[in-house]
DOVEX-678136 format. One line per 8 residues: their letters; for each residue x, y, z of N, C-alpha, C. Coordinates in steps of 0.1 Angstrom, whole numbers. Each point is the difference from the previous one (the first is absolute). Layout:
a	X:Y:Z:X:Y:Z:X:Y:Z ~ ...
end
This chain:
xxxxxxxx	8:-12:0:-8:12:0:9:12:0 ~ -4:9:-10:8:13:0:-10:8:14 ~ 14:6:8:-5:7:7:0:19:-3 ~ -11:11:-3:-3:8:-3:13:10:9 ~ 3:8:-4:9:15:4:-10:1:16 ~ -9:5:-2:-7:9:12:1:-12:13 ~ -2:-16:2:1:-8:4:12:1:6 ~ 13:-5:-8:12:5:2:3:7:12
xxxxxxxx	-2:15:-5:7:11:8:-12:-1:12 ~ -10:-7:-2:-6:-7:17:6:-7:9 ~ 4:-10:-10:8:-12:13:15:3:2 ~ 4:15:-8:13:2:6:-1:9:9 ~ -11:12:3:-3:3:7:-3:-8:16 ~ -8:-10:-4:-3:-10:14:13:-6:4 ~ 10:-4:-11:12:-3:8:8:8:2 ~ 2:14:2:5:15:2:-2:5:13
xxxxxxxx	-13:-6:8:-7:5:10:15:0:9 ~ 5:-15:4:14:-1:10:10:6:-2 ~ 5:-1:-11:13:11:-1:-5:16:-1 ~ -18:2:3:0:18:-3:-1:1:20 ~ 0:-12:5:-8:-1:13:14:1:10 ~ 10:-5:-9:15:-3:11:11:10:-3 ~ -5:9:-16:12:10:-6:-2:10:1 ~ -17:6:5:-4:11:-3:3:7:15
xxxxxxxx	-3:-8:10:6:9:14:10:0:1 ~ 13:-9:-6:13:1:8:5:11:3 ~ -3:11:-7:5:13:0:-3:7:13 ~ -14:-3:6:-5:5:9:1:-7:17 ~ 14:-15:-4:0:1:14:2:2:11 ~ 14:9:0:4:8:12:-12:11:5 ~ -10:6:-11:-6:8:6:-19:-9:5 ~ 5:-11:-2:-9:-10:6:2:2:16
xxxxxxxx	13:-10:0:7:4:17:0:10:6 ~ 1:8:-9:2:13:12:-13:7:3 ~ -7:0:-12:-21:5:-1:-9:-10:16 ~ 7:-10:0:-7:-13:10:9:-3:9 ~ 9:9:2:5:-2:11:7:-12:8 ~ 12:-6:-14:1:-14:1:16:1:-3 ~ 0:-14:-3:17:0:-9:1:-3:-12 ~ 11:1:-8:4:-5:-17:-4:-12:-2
xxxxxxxx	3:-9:15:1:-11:1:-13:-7:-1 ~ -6:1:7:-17:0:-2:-7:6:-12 ~ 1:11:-8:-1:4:-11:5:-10:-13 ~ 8:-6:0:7:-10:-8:-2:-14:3 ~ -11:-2:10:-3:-10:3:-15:0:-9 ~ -6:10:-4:-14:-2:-8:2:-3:-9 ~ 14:0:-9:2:-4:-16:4:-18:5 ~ 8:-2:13:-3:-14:-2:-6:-9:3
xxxxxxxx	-11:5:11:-12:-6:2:-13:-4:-13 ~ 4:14:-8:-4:-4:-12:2:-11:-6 ~ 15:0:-7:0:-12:-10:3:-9:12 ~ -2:-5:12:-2:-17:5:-10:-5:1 ~ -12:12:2:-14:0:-2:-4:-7:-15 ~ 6:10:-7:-1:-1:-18:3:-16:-3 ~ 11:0:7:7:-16:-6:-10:-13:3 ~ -1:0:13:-9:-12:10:-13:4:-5
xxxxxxxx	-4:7:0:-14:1:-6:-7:-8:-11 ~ 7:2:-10:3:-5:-12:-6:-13:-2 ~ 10:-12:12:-5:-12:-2:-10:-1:5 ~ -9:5:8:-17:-2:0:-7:3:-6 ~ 2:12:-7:-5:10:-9:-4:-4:-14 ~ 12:-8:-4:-2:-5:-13:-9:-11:1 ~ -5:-11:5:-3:-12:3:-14:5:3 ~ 0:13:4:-18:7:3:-4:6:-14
xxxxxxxx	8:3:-9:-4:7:-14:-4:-14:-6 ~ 7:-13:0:-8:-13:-5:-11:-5:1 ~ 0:6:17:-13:-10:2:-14:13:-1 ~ 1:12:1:-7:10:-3:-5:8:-14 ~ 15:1:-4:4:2:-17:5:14:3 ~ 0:6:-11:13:12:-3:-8:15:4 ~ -17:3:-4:1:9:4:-3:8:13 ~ 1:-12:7:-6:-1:18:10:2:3
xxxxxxxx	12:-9:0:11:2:4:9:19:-1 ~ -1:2:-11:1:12:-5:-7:12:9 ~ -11:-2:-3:-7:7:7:-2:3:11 ~ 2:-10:6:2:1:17:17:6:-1 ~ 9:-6:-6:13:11:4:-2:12:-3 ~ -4:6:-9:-3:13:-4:-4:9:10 ~ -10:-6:9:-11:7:8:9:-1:17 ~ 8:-10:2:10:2:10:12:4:-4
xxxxxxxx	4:8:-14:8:8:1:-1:18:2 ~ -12:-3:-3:-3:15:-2:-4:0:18 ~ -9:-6:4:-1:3:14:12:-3:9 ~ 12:-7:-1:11:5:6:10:8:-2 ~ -2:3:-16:3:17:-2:-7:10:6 ~ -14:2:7:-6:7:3:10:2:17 ~ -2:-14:2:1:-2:14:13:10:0 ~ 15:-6:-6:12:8:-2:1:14:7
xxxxxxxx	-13:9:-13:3:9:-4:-6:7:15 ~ -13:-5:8:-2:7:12:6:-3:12 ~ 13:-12:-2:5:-4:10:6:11:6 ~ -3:3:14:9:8:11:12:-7:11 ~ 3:-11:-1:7:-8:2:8:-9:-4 ~ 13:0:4:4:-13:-10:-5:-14:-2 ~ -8:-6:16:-4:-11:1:-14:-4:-10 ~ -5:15:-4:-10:0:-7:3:-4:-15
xxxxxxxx	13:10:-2:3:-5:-9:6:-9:-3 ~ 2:-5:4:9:-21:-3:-12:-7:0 ~ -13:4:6:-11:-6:-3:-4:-4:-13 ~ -4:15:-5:-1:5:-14:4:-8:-6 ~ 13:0:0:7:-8:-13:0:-10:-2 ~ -2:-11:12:-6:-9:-3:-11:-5:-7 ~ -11:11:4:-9:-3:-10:1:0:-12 ~ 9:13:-4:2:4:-16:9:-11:-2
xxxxxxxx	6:-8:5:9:-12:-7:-12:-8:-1 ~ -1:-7:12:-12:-6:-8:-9:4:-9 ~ -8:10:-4:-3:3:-9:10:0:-14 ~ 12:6:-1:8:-5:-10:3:-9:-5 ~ 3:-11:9:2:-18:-4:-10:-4:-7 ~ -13:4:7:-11:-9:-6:1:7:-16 ~ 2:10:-6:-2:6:-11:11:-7:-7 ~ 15:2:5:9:-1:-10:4:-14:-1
xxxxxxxx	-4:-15:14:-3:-14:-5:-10:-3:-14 ~ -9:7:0:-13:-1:-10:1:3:-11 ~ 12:8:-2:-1:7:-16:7:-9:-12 ~ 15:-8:9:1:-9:-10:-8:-12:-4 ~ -7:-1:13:-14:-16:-1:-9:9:-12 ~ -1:6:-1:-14:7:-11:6:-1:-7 ~ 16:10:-6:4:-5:-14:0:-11:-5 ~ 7:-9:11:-1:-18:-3:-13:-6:-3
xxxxxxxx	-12:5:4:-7:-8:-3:-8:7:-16 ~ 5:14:-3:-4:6:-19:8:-5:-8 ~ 13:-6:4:15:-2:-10:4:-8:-1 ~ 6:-7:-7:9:-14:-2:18:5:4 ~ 8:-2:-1:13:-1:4:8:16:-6 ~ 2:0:-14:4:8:-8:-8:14:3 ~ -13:0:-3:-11:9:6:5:5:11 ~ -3:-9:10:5:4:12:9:8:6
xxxxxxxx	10:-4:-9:16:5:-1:-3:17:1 ~ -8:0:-14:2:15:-7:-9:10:10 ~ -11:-6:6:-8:5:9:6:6:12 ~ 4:-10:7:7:0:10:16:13:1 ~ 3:-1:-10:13:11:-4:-7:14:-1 ~ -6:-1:-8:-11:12:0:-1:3:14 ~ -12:-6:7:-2:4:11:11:3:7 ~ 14:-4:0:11:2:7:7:13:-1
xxxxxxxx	-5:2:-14:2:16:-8:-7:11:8 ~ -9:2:0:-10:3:5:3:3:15 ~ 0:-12:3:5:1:22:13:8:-2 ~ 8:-1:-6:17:4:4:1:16:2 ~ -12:7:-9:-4:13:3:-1:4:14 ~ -9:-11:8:2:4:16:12:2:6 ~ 10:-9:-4:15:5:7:6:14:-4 ~ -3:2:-9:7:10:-8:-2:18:2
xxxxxxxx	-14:0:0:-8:10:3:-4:5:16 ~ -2:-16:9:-5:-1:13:6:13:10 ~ 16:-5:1:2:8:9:0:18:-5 ~ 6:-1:-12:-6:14:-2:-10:9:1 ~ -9:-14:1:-20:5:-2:-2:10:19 ~ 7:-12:5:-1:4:17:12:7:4 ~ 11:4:0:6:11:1:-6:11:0 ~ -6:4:-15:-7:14:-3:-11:0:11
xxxxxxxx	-11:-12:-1:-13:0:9:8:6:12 ~ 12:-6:11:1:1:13:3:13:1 ~ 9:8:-11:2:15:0:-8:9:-3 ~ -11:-3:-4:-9:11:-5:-12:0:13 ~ -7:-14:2:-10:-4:13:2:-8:9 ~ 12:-8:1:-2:-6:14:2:-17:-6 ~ 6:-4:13:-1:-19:-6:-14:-7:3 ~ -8:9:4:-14:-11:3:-8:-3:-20
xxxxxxxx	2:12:-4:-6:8:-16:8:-16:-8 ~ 14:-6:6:9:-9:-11:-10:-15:1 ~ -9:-2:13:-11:-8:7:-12:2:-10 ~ -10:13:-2:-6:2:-7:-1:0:-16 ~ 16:5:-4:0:-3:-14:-2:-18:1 ~ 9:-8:6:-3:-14:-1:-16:-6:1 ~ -9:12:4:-10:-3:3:-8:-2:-16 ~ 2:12:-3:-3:4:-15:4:-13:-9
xxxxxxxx	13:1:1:4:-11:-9:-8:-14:2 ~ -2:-6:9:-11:-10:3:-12:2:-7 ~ -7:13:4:-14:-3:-4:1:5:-16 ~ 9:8:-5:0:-7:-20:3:-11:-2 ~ 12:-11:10:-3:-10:-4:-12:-6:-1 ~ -8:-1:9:-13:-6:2:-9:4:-9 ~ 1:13:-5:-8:6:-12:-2:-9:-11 ~ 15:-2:-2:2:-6:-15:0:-18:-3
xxxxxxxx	5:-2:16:-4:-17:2:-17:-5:-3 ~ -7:14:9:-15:-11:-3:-2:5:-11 ~ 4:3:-10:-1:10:-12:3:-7:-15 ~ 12:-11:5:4:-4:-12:9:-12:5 ~ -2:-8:8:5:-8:5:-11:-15:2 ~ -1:-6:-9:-16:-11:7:8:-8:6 ~ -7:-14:2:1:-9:11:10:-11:-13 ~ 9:-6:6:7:-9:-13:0:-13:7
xxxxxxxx	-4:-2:13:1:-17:4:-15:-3:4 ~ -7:-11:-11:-7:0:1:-8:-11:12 ~ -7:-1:0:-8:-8:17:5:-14:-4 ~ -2:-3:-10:3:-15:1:18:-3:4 ~ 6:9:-4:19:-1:7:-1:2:11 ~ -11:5:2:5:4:19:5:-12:10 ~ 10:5:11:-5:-18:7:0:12:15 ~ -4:-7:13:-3:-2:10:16:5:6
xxxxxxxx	0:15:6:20:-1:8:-6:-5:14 ~ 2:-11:1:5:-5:14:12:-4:3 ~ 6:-2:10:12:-4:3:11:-4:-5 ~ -9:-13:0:9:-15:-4:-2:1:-14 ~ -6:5:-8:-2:2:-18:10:13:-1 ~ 6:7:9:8:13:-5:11:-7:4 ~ 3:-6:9:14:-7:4:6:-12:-10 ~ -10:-5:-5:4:-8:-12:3:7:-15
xxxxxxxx	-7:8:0:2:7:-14:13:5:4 ~ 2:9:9:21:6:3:6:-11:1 ~ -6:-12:3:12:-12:2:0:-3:-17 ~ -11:2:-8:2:-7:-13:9:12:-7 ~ 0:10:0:7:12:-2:16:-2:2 ~ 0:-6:12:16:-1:2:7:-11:-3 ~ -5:-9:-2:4:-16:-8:-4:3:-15 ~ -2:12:-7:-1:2:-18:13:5:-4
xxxxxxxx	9:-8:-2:15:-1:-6:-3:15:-7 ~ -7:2:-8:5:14:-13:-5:7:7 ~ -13:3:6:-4:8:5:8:13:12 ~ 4:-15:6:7:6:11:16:6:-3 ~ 5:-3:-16:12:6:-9:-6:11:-1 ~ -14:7:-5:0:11:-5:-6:13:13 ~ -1:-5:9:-4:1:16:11:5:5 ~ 12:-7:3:11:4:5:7:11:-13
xxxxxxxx	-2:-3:-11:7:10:-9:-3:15:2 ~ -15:-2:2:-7:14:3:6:4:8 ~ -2:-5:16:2:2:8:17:5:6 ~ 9:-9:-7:15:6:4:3:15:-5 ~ -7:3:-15:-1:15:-9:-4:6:8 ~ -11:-4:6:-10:13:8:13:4:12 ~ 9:-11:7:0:1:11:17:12:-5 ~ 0:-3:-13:12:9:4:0:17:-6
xxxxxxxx	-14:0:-3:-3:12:-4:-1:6:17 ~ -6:-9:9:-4:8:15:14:0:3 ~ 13:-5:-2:12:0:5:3:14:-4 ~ -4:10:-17:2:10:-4:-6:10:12 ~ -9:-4:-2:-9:10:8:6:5:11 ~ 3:-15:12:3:6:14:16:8:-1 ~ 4:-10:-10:17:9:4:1:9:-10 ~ -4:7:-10:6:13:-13:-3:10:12
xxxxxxxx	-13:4:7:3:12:6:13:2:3 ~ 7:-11:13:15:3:4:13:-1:-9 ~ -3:-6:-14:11:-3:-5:2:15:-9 ~ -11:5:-4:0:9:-8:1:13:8 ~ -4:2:13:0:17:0:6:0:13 ~ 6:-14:7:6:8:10:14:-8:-4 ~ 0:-10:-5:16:-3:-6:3:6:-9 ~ -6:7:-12:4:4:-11:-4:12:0
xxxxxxxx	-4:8:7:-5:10:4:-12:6:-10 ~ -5:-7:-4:-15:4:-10:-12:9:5 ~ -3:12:-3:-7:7:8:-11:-5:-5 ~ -10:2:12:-12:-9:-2:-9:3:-14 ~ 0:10:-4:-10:3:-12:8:-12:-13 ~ 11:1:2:4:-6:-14:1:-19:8 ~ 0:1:12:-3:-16:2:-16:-5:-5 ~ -8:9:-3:-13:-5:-2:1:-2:-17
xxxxxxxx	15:11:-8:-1:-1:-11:3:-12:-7 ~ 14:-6:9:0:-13:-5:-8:-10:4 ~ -8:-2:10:-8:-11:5:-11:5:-14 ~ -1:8:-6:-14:3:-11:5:-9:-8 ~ 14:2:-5:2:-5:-13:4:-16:1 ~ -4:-9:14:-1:-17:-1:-11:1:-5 ~ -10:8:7:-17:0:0:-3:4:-17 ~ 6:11:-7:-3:0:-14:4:-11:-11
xxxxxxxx	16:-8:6:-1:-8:-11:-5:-12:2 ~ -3:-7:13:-8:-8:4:-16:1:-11 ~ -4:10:4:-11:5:-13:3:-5:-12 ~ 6:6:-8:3:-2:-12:1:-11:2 ~ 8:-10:2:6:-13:-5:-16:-10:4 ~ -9:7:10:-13:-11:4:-10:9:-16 ~ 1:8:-4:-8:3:-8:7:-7:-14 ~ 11:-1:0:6:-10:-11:-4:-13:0
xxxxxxxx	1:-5:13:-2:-13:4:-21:-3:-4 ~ -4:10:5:-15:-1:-3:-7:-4:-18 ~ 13:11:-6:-2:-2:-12:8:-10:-10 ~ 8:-12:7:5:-7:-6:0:-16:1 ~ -10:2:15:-5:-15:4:-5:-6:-8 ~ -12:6:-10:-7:-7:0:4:-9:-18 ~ 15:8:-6:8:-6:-8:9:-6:4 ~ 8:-2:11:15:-4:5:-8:-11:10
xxxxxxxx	-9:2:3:-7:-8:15:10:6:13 ~ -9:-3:9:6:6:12:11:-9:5 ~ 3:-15:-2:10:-5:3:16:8:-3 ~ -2:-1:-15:11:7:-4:1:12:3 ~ -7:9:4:5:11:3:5:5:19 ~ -8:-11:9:4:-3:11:17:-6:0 ~ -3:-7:-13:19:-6:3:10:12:-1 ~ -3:13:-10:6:4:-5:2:16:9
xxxxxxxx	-11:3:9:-3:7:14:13:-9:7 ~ -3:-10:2:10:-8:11:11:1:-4 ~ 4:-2:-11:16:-3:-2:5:17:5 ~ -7:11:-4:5:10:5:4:3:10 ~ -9:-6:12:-2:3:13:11:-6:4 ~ 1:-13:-6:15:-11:6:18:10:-6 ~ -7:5:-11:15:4:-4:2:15:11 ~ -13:6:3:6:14:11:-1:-4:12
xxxxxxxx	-3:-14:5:4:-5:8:14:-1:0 ~ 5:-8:-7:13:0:2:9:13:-1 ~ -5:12:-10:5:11:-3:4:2:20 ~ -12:-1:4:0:8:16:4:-7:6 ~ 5:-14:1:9:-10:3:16:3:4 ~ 5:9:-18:11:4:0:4:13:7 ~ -15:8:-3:8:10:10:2:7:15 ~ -10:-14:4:3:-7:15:13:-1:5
xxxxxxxx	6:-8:-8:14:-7:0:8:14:-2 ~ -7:8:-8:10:15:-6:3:5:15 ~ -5:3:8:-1:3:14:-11:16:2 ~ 7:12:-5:-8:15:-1:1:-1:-14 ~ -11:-4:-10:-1:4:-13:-11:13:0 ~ 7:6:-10:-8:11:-6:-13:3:-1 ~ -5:10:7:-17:1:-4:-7:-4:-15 ~ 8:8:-11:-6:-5:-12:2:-18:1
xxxxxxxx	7:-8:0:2:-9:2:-12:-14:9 ~ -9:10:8:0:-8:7:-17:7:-6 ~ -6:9:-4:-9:10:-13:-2:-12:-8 ~ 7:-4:-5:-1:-9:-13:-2:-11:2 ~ 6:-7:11:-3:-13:3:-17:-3:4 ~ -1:7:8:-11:-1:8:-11:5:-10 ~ -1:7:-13:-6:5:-11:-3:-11:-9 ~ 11:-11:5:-2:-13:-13:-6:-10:8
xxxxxxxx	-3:4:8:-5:-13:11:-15:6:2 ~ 0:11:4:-13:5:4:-9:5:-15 ~ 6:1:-8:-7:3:-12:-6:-8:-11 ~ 2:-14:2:-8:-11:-2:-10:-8:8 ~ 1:11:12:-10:-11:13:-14:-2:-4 ~ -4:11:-5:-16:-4:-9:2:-12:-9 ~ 2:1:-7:1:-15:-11:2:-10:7 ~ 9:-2:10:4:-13:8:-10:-3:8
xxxxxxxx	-5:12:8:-13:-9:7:-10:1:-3 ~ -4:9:-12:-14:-7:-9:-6:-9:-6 ~ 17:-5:-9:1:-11:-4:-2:-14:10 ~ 8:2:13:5:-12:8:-16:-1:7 ~ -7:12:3:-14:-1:5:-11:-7:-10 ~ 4:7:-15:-8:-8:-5:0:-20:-5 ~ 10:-1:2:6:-14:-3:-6:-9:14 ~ 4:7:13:-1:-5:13:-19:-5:-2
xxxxxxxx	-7:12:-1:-19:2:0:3:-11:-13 ~ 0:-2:-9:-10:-7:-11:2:-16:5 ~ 8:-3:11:0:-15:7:-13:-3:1 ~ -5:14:14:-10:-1:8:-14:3:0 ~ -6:0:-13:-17:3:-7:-7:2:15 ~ -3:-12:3:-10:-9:9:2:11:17 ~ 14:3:0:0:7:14:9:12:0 ~ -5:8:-10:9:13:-8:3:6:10
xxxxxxxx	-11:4:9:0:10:12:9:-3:8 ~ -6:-14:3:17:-7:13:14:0:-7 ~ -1:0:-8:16:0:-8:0:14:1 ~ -1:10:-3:6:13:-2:-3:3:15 ~ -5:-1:10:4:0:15:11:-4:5 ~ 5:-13:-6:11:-7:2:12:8:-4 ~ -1:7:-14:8:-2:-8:5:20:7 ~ -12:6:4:4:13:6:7:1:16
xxxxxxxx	-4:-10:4:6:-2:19:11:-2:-7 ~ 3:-10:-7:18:-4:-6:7:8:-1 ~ -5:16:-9:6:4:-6:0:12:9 ~ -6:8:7:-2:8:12:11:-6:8 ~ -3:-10:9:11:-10:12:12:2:-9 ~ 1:-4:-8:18:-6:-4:1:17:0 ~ -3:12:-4:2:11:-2:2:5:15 ~ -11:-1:6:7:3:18:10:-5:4
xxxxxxxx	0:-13:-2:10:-10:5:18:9:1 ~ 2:-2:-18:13:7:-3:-2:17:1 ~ -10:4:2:3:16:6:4:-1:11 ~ -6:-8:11:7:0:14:15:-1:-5 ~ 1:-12:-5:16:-5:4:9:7:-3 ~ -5:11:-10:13:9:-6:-4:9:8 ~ -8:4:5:-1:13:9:10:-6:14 ~ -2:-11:5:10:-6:10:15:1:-3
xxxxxxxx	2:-2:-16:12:-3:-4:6:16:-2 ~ -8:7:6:8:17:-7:18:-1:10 ~ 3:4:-8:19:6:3:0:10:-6 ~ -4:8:-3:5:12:-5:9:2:-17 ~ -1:-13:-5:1:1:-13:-17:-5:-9 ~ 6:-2:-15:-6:-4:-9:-2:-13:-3 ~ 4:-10:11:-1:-12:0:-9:-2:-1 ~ -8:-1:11:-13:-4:5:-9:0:-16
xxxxxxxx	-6:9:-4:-2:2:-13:2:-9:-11 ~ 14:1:-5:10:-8:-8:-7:-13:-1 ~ 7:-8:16:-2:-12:5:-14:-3:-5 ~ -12:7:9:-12:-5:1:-7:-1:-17 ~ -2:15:-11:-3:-2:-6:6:-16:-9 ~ 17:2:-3:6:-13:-6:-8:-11:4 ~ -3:-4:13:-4:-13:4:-12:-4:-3 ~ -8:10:-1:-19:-1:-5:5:-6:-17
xxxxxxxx	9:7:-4:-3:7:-14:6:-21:-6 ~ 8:-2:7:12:-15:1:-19:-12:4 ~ -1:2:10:-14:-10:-1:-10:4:-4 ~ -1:11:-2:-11:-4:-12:3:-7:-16 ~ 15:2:-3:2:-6:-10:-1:-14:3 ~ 7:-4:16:0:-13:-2:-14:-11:5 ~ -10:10:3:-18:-6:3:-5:-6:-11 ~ 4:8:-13:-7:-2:-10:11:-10:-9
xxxxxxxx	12:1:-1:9:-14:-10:-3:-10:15 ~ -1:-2:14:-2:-13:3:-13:-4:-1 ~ -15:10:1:-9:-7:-1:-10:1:-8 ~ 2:8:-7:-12:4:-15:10:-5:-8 ~ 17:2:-6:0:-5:-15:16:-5:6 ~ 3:-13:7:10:-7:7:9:-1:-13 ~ 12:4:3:13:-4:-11:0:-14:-2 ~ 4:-9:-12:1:-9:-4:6:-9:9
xxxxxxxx	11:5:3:8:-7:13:-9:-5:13 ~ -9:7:1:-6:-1:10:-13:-7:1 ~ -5:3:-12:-14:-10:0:2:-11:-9 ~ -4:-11:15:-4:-15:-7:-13:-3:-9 ~ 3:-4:-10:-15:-7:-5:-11:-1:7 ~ 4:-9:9:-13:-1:9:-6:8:11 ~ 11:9:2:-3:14:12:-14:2:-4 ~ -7:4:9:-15:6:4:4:12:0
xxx	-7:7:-12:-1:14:0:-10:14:8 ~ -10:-10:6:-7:7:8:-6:-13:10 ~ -7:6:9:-1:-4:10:-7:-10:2
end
């Protein structure tokens, strides 16, 4: 099924909601703490109460969009995002606000588990591909624009107004969801989420040999784009002394060619297939993996040096996990929802995971960085040659390819 433009810039919107929800206040946290009469510390605790919320959520969440269908599920996130945006925005305390956000995570999860179960259940594999890149196109706007959007908001009215805009942004989502969005799983797929029927589906999930190749693949890319994340602030403006306006310049330009190469990717799936173009995303990631490998070992390499590396790694991450999402979903028809719950805790977790550890690992150089992205960038090359497409050496004839 061809999916229409206006549809599109819907479900990238609904998957936009978390990163406009986690990028758009960062600007405004110190004057969070100091407005509520708190610490940094507590203040920085609402972005990660978020995504653990976001993460664990997920796996109930999806397994509720199967047994209910897509636009309930939806729907109800929608309606507890905007009301814990509400809550946010009149919170007079911090404890209030760590409330809030929980709700707006849960509200988020439930939206952004659901949106690949809906594509998967209009698209076949290749489709999917191009859909899914799209909509990735689409979302990467939230990183890009977010914090700038809330900067200006907190300078001109205040950080509660960065709460309210989020509020807004919810209910156009919701505008355009009941608007142009129907129901895509129909009553007879549904099954029953009880327990023991969700505990077996993640157990069938984790015994699917390819699946679980294109699962970790996603998942190690994601994890080293959040390795960018936590360490460039320090590498860039207080080791290299980068004044902050032009550190947002280069974090734009991963975010722009990341674009381009998922809007190439969107337009060339559906002749190259998304396998080949997932291999050809990967091999990049593995070669600036090693790029950042060597200049680990360099010891203090050069800023442009270390610009370019992380440009060739981060600038194919759309194509690698559109593709690796779309390959992972076309397993799972029957339990779309529970798979892309699965397949988002993975990829959220493995992304907390190695942001802790490099944030533990700081020394005061470029290591941490170096090290962490290299090693995402190294298994996810090797997720996908040992368990989606095993080197000759390695697979026996009779190896079981899936679970």
């Amino acid at each position: 099924m061809h999916i229409r433009p206006p549809i599109l810039l819907t479900l990238g919107l609904l998957s936009g909601l978390t990163p406009f929800a986690i990028d758009m206040y960062l600007p405004s946290l110190p004057t969070i703490a100091l407005d509520l009469g708190s610490s940094i510390d507590l203040a920085q605790l609402t972005v990660t109460i978020y995504l653990g919320v976001f993460a664990l959520a997920q796996l109930f969440l999806g397994p509720l969009s199967d047994a209910h269908g897509r636009r309930a599920t939806i729907g109800g996130g929608l309606a507890l995002f905007c009301l814990g945006s509400l809550g946010c925005a009149l919170a007079g305390t911090m404890e209030t606000l760590i409330a809030a956000r929980v709700v707006q995570a849960l509200g988020g999860a439930a939206v952004a588990v659901t949106v690949p179960a809906l594509v998967r259940d209009l698209c076949e594999k290749d489709e999917c591909a191009r859909v899914l890149s799209l909509v990735m196109l689409v979302m990467s706007l939230a990183p890009l624009l977010a914090p700038s959007i809330g900067g200006l908001i907190v300078a001109q009215v205040g950080w509660h107004w960065v709460f309210i805009a989020l509020y807004g942004i919810g209910l156009l989502a919701i505008g355009l969801f009941l608007r142009l969005l129907p129901e895509t799983l129909a009553p007879a797929r549904r099954h029953p989420a009880d327990l023991g029927r969700v505990l077996r589906n993640y157990l069938q999930l984790l015994r699917h040999r390819t699946g679980m190749g294109y699962l970790l693949t996603g998942a190690f890319s994601f994890a080293g784009m959040m390795t960018y994340i936590v360490t460039a602030p320090f590498v860039y403006i207080v080791l290299h002394g980068v004044p902050t306006a032009w550190f947002g310049v280069l974090f734009g330009i991963n975010v722009a060619a990341a674009m381009v190469t998922t809007l190439l990717n969107a337009r060339l799936v559906t002749r190259l297939g998304a396998e080949h173009l997932l291999r050809l995303g990967l091999g990049v990631q593995v070669a600036a993996a090693l790029l950042l490998l060597g200049l680990a070992a360099w010891g203090t390499p050069p800023l442009w040096a270390i610009v370019v590396a992380t440009l060739l790694y981060l600038g194919v991450a759309g194509m690698v996990l559109g593709n690796a999402m779309a390959g992972y979903m076309i397993h799972f028809a029957p339990m779309a929802g529970t798979a892309s719950a699965f397949s988002g805790a993975a990829r959220f977790g493995a992304g907390a995971v190695v942001g802790s550890l490099v944030s533990l690992a700081h020394e005061g150089t470029a290591r941490p960085l170096l090290f962490g992205m290299a090693l995402c960038g190294l298994l996810a090359g090797a997720g996908y040659l040992w368990l989606v497409a095993p080197p000759r050496w390695y697979a026996r004839p009779d190896a079981p390819q899936e679970g």
